[in-house]
C-alpha positions as CSV (number, residue, x, y, z in Angstrom):
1,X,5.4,-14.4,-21.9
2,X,4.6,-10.8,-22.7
3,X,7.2,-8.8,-24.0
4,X,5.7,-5.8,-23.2
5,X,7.1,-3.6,-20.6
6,X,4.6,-2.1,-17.6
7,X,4.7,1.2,-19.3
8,X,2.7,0.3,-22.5
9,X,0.1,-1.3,-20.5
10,X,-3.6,-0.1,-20.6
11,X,-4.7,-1.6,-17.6
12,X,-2.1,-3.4,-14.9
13,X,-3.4,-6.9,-13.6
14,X,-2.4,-9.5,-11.1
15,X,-1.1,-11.5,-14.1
16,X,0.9,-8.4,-15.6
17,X,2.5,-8.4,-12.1
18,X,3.3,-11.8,-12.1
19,X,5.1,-11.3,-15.6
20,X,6.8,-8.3,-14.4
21,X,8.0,-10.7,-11.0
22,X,9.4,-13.7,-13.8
23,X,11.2,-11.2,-16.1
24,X,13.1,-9.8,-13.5
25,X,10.9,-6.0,-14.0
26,X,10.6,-4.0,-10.6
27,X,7.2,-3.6,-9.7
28,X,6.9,-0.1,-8.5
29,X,4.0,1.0,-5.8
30,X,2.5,3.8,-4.0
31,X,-0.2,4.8,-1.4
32,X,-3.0,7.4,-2.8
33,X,-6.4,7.8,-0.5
34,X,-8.1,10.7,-2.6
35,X,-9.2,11.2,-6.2
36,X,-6.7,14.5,-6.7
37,X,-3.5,12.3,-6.0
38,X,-4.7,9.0,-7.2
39,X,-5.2,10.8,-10.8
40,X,-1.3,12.1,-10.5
41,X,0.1,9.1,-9.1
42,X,-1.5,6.7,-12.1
43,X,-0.9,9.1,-14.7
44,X,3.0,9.1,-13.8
45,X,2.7,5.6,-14.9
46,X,2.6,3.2,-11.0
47,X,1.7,0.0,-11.2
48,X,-0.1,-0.7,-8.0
49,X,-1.6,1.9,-6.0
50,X,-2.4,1.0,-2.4
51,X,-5.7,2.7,-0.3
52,X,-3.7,1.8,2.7
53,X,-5.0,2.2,6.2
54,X,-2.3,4.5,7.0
55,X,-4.8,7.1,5.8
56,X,-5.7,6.6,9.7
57,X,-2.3,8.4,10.0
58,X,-2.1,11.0,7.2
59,X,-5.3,11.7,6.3
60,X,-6.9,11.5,9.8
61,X,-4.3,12.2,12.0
62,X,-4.6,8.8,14.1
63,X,-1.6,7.7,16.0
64,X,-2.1,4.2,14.5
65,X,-3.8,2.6,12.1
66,X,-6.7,0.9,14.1
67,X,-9.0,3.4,14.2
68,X,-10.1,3.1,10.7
69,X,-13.1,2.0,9.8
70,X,-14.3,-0.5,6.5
71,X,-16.6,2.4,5.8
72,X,-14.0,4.9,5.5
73,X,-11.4,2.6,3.6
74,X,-14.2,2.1,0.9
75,X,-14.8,6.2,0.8
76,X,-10.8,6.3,0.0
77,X,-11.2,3.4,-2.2
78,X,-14.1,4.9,-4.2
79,X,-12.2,8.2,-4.3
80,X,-9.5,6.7,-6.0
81,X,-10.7,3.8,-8.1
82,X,-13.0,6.9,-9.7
83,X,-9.4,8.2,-11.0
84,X,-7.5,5.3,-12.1
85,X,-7.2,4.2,-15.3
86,X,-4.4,2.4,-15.8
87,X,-2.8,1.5,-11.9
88,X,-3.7,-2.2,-10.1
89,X,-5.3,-0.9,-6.9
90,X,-5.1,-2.9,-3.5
91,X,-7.3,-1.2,-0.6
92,X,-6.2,-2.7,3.2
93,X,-9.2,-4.4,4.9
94,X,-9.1,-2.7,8.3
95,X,-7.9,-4.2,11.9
96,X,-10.8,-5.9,13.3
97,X,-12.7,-6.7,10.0
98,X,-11.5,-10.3,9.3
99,X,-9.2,-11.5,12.2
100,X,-10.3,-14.3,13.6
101,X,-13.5,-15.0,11.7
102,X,-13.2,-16.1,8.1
103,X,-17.2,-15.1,7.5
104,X,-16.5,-11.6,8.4
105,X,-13.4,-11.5,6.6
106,X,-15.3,-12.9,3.3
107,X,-18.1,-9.9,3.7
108,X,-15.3,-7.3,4.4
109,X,-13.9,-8.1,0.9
110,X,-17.2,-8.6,-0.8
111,X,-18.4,-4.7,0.3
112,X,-14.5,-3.4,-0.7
113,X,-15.0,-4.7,-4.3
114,X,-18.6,-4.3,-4.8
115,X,-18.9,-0.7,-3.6
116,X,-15.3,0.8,-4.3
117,X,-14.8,-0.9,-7.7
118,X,-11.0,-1.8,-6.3
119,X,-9.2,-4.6,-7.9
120,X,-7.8,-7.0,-4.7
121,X,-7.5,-6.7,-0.6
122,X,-4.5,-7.0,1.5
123,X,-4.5,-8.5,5.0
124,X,-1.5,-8.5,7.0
125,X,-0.4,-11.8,9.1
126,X,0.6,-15.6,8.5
127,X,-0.8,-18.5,9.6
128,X,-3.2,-17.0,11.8
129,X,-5.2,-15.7,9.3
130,X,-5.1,-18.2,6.8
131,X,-9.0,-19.6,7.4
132,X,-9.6,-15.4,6.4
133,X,-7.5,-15.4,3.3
134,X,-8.7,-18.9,2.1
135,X,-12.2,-17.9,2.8
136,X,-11.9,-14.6,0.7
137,X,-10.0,-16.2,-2.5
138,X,-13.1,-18.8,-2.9
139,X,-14.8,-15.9,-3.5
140,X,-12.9,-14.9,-6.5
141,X,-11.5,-12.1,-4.5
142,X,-7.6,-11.1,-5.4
143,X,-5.2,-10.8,-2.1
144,X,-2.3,-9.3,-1.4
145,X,-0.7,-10.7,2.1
146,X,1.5,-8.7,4.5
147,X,4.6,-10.6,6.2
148,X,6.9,-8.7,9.0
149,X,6.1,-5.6,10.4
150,X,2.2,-5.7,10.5
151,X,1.7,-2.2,12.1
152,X,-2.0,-3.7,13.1
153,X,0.0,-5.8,15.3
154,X,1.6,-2.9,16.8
155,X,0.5,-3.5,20.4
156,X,1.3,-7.0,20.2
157,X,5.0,-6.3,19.1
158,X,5.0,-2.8,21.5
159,X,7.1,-1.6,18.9
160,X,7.8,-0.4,15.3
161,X,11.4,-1.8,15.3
162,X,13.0,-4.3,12.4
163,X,10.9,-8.1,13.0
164,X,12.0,-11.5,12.1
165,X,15.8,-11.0,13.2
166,X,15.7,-13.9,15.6
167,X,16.2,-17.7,13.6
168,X,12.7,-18.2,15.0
169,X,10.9,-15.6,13.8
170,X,12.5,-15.5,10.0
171,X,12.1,-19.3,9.7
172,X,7.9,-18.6,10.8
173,X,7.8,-15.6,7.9
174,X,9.0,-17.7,5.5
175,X,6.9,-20.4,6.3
176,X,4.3,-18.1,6.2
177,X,5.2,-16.7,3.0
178,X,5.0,-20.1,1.2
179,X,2.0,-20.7,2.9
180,X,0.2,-17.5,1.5
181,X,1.6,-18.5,-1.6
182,X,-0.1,-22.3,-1.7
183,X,-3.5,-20.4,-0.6
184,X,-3.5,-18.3,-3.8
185,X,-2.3,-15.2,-2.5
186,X,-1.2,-13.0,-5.8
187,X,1.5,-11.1,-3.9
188,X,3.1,-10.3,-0.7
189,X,4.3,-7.1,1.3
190,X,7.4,-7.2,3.8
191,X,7.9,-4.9,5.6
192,X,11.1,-4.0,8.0
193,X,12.9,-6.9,7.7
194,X,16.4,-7.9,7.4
195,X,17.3,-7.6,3.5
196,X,18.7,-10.9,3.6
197,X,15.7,-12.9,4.9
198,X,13.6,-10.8,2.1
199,X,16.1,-11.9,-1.1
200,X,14.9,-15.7,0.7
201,X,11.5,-15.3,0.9
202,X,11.8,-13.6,-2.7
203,X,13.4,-16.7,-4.2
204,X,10.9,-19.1,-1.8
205,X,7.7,-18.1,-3.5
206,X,6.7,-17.2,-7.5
207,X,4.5,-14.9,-6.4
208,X,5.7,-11.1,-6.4
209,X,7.3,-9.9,-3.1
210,X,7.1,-6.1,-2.3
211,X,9.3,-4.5,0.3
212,X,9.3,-1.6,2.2
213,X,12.7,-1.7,4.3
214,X,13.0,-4.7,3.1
215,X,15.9,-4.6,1.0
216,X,17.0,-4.4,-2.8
217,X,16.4,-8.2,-3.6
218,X,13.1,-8.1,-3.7
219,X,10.6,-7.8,-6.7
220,X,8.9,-4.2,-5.9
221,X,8.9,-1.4,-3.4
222,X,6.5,0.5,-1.7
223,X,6.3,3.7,0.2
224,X,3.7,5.9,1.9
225,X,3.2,9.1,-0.8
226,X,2.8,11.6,1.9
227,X,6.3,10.4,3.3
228,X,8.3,9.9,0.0
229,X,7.1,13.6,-1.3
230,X,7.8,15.1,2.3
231,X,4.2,16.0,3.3
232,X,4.7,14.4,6.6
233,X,8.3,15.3,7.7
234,X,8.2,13.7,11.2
235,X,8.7,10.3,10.2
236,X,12.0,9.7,8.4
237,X,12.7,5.5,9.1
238,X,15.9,4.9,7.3
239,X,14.0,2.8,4.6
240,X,12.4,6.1,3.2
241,X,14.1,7.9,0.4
242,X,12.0,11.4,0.4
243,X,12.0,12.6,-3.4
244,X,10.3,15.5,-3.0
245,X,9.6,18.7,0.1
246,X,6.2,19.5,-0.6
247,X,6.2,20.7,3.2
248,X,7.7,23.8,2.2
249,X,7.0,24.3,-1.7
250,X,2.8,24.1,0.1
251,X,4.0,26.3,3.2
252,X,5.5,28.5,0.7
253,X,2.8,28.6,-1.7
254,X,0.1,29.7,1.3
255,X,2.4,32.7,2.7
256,X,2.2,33.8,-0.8
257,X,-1.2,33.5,-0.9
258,X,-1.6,35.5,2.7
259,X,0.6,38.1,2.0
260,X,-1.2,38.6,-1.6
261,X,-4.6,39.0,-0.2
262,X,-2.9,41.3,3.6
263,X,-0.9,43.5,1.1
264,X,-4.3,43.8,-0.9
265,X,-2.3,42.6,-4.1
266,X,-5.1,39.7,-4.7
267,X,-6.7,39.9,-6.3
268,X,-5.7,42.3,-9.1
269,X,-7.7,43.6,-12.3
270,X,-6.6,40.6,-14.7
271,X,-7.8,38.5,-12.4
272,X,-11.2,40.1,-11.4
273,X,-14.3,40.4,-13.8
């Protein structure tokens, strides 16, 4: 076993992570959809950055996260793949592009990694999408599953709300879990569960489990970058610790900017030629 620790590594891979998972070292993760952030985010030293398709939401202003298109997660992909060095990044295959037909799943993949450069997929869902994920890891493609909440889902459950409380449910994600496991899965994302069912699922499988609102006892969290550094201030679930108000430092910043150039104090001579 590696001794090192994640922040002396060059390059993070899915058997880094799986070291990190067996020496008991959080795996830390974030979103990033453009080349600016991306660049920030890995240089700050993450270990996985997700191109999730919650850019429908923050970077297109979608309600949910259907909308998206493969297309337009390999343009994010590409964007931030271009200013990685060091980060694992995971790009979301979109709703629609592998449900429910394994063959379309496989190609979905196959154009992520060929024309983003990206290291692995993730697909949310269990058992119903296990000819998909079987399909893509004969391929030699890396996959990330997603257990829980599975906001592509969303009008199926009708609601955002906490998942797998009911004996039923929990005993289904945890079969699932194993079962994503015993596929080949690398890793697995749950999402709004009860933290107690997560610490289960986390001790079921030796694959890493991230959480977001998923508790403490799991091996890795994830949030959504515009929520944690308060770009988006209109969704505050109690999972999300917000580290930062960029809201206002930005909002700040361009009422600076606009009463510089009003009160014709922009540009001044230093800063013309």
């Amino acid at each position: 076993m590696s001794v090192h620790s994640s922040a002396s590594i060059k390059r993070i891979t899915t058997h880094i992570l799986q070291e990190m998972k067996d020496r008991g070292e959080k795996i830390s993760m974030l979103t990033a959809y453009d080349y600016s952030m991306a660049k920030i985010v890995d240089a700050a030293g993450i270990d996985i950055i997700l191109v999730g398709d919650s850019a429908s939401n923050v970077m297109a202003g979608h309600e949910t996260t259907l909308p998206i298109t493969l297309d337009q997660m390999i343009y994010h992909a590409s964007s931030v793949v271009r200013a990685v060095k060091r980060s694992f990044i995971v790009v979301d295959i979109p709703f629609g592009n592998y449900q429910g037909n394994s063959s379309e799943a496989l190609r979905s993949a196959i154009r992520i990694m060929k024309e983003s450069g990206a290291h692995a997929v993730k697909v949310e869902g269990g058992s119903e999408i296990k000819e998909s994920v079987s399909r893509i890891l004969t391929a030699g493609v890396p996959v990330m599953g997603h257990l829980g909440l599975t906001p592509q889902s969303i009008y199926k459950f009708g609601t955002y709300t906490v998942r797998a409380k009911e004996e039923a449910e929990a005993q289904k994600l945890l079969e699932d879990a194993k079962m994503l496991e015993a596929c080949g899965c690398f890793a697995i994302v749950l999402e709004k569960i009860p933290a107690s069912l997560a610490k289960k699922v986390a001790e079921a499988v030796a694959i890493p489990v991230i959480g977001i609102g998923a508790g403490a006892d799991v091996d890795g969290q994830v949030l959504v970058m515009h929520d944690m550094l308060g770009i988006t201030q209109e969704f505050k679930p109690r999972f999300l610790r917000q580290y930062a108000d960029l809201q206002q430092i930005m909002t700040d910043a361009f009422k600076g900017f606009i009463k510089d150039v009003k009160s014709k104090d922009f540009p001044n001579e230093s800063e013309s030629y």
